[in-house]
C-alpha positions as a printed NumPy array, in Angstrom:
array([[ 28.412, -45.868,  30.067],
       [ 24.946, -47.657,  30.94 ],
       [ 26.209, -50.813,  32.438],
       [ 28.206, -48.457,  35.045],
       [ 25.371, -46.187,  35.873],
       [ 22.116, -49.392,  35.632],
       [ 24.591, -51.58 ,  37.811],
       [ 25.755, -49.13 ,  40.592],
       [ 22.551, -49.12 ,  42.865],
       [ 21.14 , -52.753,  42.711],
       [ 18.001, -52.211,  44.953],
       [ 16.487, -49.901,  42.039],
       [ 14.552, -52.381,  39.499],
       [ 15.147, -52.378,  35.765],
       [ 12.341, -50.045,  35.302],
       [ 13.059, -47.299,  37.685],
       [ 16.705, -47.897,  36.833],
       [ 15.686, -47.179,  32.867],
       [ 13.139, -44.026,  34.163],
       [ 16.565, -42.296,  35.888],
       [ 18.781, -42.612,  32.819],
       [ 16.085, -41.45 ,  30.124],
       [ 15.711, -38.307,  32.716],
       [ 19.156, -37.636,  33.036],
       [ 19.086, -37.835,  29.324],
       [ 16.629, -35.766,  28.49 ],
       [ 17.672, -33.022,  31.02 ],
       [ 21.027, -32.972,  29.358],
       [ 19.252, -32.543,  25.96 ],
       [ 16.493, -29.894,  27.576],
       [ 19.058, -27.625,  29.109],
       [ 20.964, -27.296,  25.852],
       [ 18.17 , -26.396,  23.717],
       [ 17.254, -24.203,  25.893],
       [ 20.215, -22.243,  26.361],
       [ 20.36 , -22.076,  22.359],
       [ 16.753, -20.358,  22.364],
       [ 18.116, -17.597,  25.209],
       [ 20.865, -16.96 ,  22.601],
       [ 18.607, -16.921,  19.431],
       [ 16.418, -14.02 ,  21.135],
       [ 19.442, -11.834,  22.465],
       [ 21.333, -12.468,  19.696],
       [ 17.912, -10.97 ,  17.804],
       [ 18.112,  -7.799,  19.815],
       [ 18.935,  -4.698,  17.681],
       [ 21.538,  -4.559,  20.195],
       [ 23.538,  -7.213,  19.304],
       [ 23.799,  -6.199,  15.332],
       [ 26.373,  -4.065,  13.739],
       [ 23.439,  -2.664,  11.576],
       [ 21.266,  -1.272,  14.451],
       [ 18.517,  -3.79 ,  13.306],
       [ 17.693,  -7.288,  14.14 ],
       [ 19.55 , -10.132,  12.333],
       [ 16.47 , -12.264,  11.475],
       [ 15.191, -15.494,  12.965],
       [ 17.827, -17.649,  11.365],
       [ 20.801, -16.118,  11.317],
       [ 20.519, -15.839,  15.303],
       [ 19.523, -19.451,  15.685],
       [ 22.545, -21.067,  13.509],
       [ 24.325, -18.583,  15.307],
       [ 23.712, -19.434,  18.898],
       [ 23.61 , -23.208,  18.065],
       [ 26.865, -22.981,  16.306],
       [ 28.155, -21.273,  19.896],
       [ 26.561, -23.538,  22.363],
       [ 26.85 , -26.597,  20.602],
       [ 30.982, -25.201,  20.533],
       [ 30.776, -25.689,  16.232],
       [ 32.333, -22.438,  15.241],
       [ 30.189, -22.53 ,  11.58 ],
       [ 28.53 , -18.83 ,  11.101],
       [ 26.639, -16.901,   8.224],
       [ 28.034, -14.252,   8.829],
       [ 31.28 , -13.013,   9.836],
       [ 31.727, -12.896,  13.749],
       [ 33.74 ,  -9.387,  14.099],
       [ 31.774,  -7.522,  11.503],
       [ 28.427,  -8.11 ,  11.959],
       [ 27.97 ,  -8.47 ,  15.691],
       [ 28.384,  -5.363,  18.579],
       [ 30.722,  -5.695,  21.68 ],
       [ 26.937,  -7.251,  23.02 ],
       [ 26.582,  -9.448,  20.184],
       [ 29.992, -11.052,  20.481],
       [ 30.101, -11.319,  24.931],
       [ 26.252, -13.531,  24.09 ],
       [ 28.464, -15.596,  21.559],
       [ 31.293, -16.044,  24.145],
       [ 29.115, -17.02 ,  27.163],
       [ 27.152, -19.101,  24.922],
       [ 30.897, -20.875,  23.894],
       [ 31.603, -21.393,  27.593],
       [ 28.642, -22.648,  29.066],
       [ 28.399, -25.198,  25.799],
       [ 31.83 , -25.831,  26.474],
       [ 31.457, -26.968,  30.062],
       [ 28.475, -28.09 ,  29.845],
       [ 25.236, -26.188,  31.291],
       [ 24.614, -28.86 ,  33.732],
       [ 28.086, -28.51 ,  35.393],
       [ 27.124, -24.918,  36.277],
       [ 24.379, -26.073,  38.206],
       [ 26.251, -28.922,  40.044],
       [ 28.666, -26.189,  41.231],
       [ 26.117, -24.322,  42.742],
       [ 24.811, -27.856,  43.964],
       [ 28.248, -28.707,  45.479],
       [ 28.464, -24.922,  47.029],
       [ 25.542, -26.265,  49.483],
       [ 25.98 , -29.602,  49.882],
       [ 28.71 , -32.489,  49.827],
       [ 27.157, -34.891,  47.757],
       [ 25.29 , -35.207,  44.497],
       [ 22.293, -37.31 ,  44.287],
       [ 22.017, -40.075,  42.214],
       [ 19.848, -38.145,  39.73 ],
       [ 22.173, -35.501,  39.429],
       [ 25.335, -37.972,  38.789],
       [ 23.36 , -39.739,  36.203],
       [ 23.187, -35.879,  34.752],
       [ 26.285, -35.496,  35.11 ],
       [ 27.453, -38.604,  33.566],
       [ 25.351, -38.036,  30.361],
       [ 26.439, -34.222,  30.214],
       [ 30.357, -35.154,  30.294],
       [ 29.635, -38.468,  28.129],
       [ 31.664, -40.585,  31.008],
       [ 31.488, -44.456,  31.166],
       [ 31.134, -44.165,  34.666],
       [ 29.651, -41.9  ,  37.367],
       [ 32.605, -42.252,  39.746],
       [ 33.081, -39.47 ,  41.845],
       [ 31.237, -36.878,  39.982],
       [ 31.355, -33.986,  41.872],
       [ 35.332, -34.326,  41.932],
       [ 35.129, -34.153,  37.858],
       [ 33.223, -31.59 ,  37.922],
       [ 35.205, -29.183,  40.071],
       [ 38.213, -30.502,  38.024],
       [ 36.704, -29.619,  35.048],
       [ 36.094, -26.229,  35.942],
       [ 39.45 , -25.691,  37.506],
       [ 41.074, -26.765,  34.901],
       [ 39.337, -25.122,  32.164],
       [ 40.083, -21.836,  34.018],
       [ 43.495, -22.63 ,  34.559],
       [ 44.167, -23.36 ,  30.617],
       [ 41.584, -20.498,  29.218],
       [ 43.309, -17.979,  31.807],
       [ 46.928, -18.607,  30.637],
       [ 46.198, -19.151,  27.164],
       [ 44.806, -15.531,  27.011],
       [ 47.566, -14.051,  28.582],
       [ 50.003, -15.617,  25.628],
       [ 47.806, -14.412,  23.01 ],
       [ 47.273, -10.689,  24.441],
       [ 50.893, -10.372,  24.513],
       [ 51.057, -11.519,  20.668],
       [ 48.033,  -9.325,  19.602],
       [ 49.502,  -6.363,  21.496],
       [ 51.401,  -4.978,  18.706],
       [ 48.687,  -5.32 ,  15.981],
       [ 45.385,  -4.036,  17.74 ],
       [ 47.002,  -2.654,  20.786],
       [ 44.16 ,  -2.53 ,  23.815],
       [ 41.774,  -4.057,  21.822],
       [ 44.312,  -7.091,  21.981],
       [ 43.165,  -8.282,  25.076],
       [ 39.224,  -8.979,  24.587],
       [ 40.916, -10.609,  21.203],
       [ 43.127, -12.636,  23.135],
       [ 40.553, -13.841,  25.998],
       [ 37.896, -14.761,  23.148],
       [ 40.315, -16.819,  21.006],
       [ 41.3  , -18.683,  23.949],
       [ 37.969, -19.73 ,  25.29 ],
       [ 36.544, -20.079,  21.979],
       [ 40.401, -22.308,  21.554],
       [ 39.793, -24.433,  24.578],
       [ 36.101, -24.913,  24.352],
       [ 36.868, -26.352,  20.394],
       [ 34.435, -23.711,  18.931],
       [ 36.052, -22.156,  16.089],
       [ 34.594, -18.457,  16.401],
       [ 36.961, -16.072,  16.045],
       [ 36.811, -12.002,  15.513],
       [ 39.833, -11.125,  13.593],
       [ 37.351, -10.427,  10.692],
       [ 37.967, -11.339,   6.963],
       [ 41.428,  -9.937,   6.417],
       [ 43.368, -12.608,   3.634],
       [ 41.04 , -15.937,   4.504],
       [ 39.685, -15.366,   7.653],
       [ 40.53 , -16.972,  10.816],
       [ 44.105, -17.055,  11.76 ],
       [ 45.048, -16.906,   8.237],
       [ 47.055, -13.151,   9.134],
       [ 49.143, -15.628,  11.936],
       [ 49.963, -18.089,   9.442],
       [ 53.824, -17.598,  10.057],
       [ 53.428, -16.849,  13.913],
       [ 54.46 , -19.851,  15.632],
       [ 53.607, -18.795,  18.936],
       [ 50.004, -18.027,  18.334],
       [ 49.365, -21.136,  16.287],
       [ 51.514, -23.428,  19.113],
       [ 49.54 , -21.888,  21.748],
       [ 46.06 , -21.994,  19.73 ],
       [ 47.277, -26.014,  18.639],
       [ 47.907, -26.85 ,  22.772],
       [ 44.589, -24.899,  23.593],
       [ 42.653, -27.242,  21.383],
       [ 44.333, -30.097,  21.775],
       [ 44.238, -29.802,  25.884],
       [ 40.096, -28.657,  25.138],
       [ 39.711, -32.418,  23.499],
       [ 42.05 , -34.499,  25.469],
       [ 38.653, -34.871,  28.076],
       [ 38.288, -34.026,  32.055],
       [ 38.682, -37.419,  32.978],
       [ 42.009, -38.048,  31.539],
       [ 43.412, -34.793,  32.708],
       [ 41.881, -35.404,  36.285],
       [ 43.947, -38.575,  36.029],
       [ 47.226, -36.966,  34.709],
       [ 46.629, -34.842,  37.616],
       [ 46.292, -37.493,  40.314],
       [ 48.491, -40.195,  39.501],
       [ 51.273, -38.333,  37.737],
       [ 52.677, -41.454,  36.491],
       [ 52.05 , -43.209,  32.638],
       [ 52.339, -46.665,  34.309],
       [ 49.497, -45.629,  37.453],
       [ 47.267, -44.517,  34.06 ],
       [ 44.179, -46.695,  33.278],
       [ 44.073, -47.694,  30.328],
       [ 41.56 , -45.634,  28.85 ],
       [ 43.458, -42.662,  29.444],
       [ 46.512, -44.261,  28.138],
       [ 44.438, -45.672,  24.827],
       [ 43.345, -41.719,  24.762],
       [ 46.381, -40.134,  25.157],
       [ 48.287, -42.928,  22.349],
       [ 45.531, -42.371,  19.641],
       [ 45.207, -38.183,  20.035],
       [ 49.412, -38.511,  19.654],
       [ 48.667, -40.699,  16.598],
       [ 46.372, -39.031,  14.703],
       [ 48.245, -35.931,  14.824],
       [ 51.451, -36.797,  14.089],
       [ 49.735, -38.761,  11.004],
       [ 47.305, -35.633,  10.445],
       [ 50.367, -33.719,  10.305],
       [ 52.785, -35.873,   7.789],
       [ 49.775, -36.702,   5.619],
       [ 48.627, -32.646,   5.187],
       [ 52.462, -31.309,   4.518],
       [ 52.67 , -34.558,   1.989],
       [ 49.576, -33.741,   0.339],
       [ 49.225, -29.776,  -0.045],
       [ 53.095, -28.944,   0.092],
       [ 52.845, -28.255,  -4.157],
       [ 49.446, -26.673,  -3.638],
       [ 49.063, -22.814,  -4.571],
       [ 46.292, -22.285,  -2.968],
       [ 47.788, -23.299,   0.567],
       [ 51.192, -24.327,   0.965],
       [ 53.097, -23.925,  -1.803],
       [ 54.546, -20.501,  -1.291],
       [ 55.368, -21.389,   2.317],
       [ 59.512, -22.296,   3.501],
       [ 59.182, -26.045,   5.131],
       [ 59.39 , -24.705,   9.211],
       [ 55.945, -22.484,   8.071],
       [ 54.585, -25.627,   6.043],
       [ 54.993, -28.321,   9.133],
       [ 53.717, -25.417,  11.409],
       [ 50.611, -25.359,   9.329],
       [ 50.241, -28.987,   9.036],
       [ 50.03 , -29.315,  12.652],
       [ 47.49 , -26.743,  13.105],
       [ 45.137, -28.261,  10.185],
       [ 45.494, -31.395,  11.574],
       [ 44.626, -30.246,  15.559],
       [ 41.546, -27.746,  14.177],
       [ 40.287, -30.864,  12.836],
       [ 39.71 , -32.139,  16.   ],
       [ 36.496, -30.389,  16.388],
       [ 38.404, -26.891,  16.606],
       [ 36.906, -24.899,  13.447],
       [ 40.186, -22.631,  13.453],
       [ 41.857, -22.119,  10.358],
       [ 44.884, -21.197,   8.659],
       [ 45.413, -22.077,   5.303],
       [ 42.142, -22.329,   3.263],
       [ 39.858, -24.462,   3.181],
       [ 38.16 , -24.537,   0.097],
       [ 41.269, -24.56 ,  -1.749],
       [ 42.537, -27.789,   0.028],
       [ 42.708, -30.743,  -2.374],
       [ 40.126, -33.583,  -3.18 ],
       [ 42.342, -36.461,  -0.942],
       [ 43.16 , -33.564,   1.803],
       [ 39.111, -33.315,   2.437],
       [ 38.312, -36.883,   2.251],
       [ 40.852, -37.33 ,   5.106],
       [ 39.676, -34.126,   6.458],
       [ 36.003, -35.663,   6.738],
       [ 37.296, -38.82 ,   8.498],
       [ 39.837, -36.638,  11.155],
       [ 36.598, -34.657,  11.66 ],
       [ 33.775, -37.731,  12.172],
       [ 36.872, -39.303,  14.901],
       [ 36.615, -35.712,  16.875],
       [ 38.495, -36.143,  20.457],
       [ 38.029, -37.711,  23.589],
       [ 35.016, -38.636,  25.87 ],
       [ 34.37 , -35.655,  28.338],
       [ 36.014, -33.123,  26.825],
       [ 34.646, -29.936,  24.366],
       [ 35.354, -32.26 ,  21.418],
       [ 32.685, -34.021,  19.346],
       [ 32.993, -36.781,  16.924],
       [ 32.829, -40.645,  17.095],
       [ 35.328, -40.261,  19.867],
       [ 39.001, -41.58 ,  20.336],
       [ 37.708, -44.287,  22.677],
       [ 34.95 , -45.541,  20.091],
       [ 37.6  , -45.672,  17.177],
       [ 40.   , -47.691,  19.371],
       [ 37.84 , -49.722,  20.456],
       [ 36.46 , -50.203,  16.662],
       [ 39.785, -50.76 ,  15.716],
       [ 40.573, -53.468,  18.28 ],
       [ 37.623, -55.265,  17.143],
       [ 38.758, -54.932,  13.513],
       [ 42.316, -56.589,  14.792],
       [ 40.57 , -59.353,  17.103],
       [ 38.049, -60.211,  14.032],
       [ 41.309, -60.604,  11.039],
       [ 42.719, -63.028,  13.511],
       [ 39.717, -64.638,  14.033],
       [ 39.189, -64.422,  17.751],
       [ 35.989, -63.539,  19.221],
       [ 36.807, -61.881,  21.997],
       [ 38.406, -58.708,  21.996],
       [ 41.693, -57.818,  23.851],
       [ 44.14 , -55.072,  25.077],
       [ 47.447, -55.173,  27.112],
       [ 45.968, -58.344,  28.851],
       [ 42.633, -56.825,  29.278],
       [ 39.227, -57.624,  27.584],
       [ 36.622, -55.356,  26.265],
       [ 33.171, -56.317,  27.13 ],
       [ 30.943, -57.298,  24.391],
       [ 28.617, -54.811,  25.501],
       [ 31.166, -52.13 ,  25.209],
       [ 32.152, -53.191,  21.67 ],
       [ 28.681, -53.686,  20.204],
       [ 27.974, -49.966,  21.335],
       [ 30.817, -48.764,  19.731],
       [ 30.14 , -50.445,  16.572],
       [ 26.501, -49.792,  16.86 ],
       [ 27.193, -45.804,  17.377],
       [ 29.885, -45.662,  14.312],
       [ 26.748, -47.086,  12.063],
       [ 24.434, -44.629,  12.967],
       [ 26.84 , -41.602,  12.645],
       [ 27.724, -42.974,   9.132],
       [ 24.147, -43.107,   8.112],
       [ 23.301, -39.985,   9.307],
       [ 26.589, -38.324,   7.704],
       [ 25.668, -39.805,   4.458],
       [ 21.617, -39.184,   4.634],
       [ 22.745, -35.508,   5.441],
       [ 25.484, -35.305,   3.4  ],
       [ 23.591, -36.621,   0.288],
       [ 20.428, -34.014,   1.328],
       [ 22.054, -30.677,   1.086],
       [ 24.168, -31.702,  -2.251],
       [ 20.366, -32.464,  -3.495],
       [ 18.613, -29.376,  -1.996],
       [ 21.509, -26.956,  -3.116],
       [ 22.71 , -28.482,  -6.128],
       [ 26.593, -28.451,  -4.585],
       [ 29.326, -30.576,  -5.066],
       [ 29.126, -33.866,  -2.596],
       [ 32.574, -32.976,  -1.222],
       [ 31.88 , -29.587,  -0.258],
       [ 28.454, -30.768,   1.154],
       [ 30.368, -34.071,   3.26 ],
       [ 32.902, -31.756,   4.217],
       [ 30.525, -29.177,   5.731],
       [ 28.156, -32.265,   7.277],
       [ 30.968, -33.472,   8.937],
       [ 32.046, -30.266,  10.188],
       [ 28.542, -29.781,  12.027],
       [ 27.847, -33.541,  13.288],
       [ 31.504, -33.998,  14.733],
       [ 31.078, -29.832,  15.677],
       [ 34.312, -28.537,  14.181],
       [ 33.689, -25.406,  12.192],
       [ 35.363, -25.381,  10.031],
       [ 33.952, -24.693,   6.185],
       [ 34.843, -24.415,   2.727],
       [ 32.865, -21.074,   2.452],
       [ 29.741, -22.577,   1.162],
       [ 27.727, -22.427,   4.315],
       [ 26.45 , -19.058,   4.121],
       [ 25.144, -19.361,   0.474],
       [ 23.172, -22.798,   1.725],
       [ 19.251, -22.182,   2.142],
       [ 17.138, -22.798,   4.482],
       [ 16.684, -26.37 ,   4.564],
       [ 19.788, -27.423,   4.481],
       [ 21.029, -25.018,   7.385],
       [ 17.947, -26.57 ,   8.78 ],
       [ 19.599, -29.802,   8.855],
       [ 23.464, -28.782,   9.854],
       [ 21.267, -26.853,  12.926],
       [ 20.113, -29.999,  14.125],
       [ 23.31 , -32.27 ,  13.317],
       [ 25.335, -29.11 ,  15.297],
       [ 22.935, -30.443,  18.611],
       [ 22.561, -33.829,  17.94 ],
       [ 26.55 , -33.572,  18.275],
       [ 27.241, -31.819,  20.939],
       [ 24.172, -33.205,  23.006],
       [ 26.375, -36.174,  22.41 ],
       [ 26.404, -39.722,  20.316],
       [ 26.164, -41.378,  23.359],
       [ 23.586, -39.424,  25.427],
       [ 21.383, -40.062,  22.761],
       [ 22.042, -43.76 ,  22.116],
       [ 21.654, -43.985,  26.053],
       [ 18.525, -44.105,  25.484],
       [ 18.118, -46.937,  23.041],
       [ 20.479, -49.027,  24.84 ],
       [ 18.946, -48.622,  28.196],
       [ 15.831, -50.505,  27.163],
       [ 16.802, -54.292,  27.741],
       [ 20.   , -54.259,  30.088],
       [ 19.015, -57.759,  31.131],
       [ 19.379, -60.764,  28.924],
       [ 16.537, -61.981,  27.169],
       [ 14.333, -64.849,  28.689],
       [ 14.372, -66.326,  25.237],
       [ 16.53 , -68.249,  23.221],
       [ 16.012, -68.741,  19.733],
       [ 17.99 , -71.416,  17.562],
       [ 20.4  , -70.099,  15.573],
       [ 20.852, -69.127,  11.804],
       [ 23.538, -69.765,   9.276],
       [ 24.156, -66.817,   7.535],
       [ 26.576, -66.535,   4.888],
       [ 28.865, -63.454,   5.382],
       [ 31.291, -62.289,   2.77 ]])
């Protein structure tokens, strides 16, 4: 992403050059937590509460973090505790973190004028986590379009499926679930009925097939779809979009065999299920995982090897520019190229007759080591502060960095500190990996004057 946006004006000097990305940066980060504080204070209006009575400082904050930052983790259960009010500030908060805040205003920018400046593409860049600026203002109408076009349809499948159950109540169900689908959040207001969640539509293949596209779609990323759209053609697809598109198809079909291998014998989720309803609900577990926070089998009764893999499905979320969080598909294929290139001893790394920049790969390998020190500094902190079991604790840690939602019911018996901490690894990771490491690696994009001799260092 920096080498695009510090090389496409060359008149601007390394230091104005650095000045434009940390504000684009830091406007990005700004506008985010300050749409989570509008939502903490409405969301503490008597108004918004079931009980007539405000819900308390931290309840609303996790809250509206968990919405804007698209997580889908709560304290306390969405349908229950929250008014008609209460549950339209969740939604808007789901949408706007979904698309981004800064999108909203270039659309107003675009309604006035033709072009973006270069300020506002740098914005624009960081907001969408793109490698490139390109033609901004393109993505961004393309973005909202097709947003629309998927959240739009997608609620009028699910109305029709909640019809018979909650009647006209069906349809506010049906438009939140598919915004809160598309935009990978997780919340849901179907209440607490079995497990939560979708647990009631466990056996409903359309609602879990149209839930599974809505995500999957949500986390594919604006740039790949804006490229489906224009070149209609696999072979006229660059080949990030094609690395995207092979690696989503990948890890679900794996997420998929792995979970109906693993928890077919297990009472607590499969077990009693006939094999069509068992594959159904492999699928789904293994799309939710994608940053969704949808459920339909429980969680907490999944088995030790089904959360271990559910923690590393999690920390690789989806795809660059899209509602998903995580590592990103990009980052783990390009980790996993330089894996390939490094067993066969090369030092360059390659792909269909194309090489990756070293700048490119160090990023990605600089950005998984910082995630996994964070995950395991946080992880390690709340099975400390609340005395839980370090699965439970990963698996929830995960859930908030890679901002997937999903929870093994512990969250809401957590204290303070460590919902503290799963508050701030919610923004750090929707705010983006990359937006924030933008920084850092915008500080010295020109090779050092320097050179020192060099080392031997043993390795291995």
């Amino acid at each position: 992403m920096l080498l695009h946006i510090c090389n496409e004006v060359n008149p601007l000097n390394t230091r104005t050059k650095k000045r434009r990305v940390l504000r684009a940066t830091q406007v990005v980060a700004i506008s985010f937590a300050l749409v989570i504080l509008c939502g903490t204070l409405l969301l503490m209006l008597p108004i918004s509460s079931v009980s007539g009575e405000s819900c308390g400082l931290m309840t609303a904050l996790f809250t509206s973090t968990s919405a804007t930052c698209v997580t889908g983790l709560i304290l306390v259960d969405t349908l229950s505790a929250w008014t008609l009010f209460g549950q339209v500030v969740i939604i808007l908060l789901i949408q706007i973190g979904g698309l981004g805040f800064m999108s909203i205003i270039f659309l107003m920018a675009l309604m006035v004028k033709r072009k973006l400046s270069l300020s506002q593409r740098l914005m624009a860049a960081s907001n969408f986590n793109l490698n490139d600026m390109g033609d901004t203002a393109r993505l961004v109408r393309g973005a909202l379009a097709t947003t629309f076009a998927f959240e739009g349809v997608g609620a009028a499948i699910l109305t029709a499926c909640f019809w018979p159950r909650y009647g006209a109540e069906a349809i506010w169900k049906g438009v939140f679930t598919s915004i809160s689908a598309f935009c990978n959040a997780g919340f849901d207001i179907f209440g607490t009925e079995k497990i939560g969640s979708l647990s009631t539509y466990d056996d409903h293949p359309v609602v879990l097939l149209t839930v599974t596209a809505l995500i999957a779609c949500g986390g594919l990323g604006f740039f790949v779809w804006e490229e489906i759209k224009r070149r209609r053609s696999w072979r006229r697809l660059s080949l990030y979009s094609k690395m995207v598109i092979v690696m989503t198809l990948f890890l679900l079909a794996f997420g998929t065999l792995f979970f109906l291998l693993s928890e077919y014998d297990n009472a607590g989720t499969m077990a009693s299920m006939p094999f069509g309803q068992s594959l159904l609900n492999a699928l789904f577990q293994s799309t939710t995982l994608r940053t969704a926070g949808f459920y339909s089998i429980s969680q907490g009764a999944l088995t030790d090897v089904s959360i271990v893999m559910c923690i590393l499905l999690m920390l690789t979320g989806g795809s660059s520019g899209s509602c998903a969080g995580g590592l990103k598909t990009g980052t783990v294929g390009v980790l996993l190229l330089t894996l390939r290139s490094g067993m066969r001893g090369r030092s360059n790394v390659t792909v269909r007759g194309r090489t990756i920049p070293q700048e490119k790969v160090l990023s990605a390998v600089t950005l998984v080591l910082v995630v996994a020190f964070l995950f395991l500094a946080a992880s390690i902190a709340i099975a400390v502060l609340d005395n839980v079991p370090y699965l439970a604790a990963a698996y929830e840690t995960a859930s908030a960095m890679a901002t997937v939602g999903v929870t093994t019911g512990i969250t809401p018996e957590l204290g303070t500190a460590s919902h503290s901490i799963l508050i701030l690894l919610m923004y750090f990771g929707r705010v983006g990996f990359v937006s924030f490491s933008l920084a850092f690696l915008a500080q010295n994009p020109a090779k050092s004057k320097i050179s020192y001799p060099t080392a031997d260092v043993m390795i291995g």
